[in-house]
C-alpha positions, 0 to 999 in steps of 0.5 A: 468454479471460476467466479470462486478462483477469481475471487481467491485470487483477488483475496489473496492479492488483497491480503498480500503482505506489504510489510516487505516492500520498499516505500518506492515499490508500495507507491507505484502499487498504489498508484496503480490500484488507485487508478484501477478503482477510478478506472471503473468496470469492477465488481462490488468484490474486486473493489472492496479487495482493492480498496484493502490493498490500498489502504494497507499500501498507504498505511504502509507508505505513511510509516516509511514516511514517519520513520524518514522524518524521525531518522531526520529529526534525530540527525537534525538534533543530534547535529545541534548538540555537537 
């Protein structure tokens, strides 16, 4: 019964929603799950749910990026126009 709780756990943690994070905040988490795959020592489970959540950080992260350049873009233009 504990293996199953553990693995909720990090279902849960995997499946966390990232959409309310700061693009600041959503970096350090994924630093820090990217370390911790590199780091080694986890089951095949822990790996693939981290590896979930990074990939949903980054993907997270490049929008917030994507956003910053469009809103820079805009002013860029619109200051060229007035």
């Amino acid at each position: 019964m504990g293996e199953e709780a553990n693995s909720a756990d990090r279902d849960s943690e995997a499946g966390r929603d990232v959409s309310g994070l700061g693009y600041e905040q959503a970096r350090e988490e994924l630093v820090a799950t990217v370390q911790r795959l590199e780091a080694g020592g986890l089951s095949l489970e822990e790996s693939l749910a981290l590896w979930e959540r990074g990939e949903a950080l980054a993907a997270h992260c490049q929008a917030k990026l994507d956003g910053a350049r469009a809103r820079l873009d805009a002013a860029v233009a619109a200051r060229e126009e007035g």
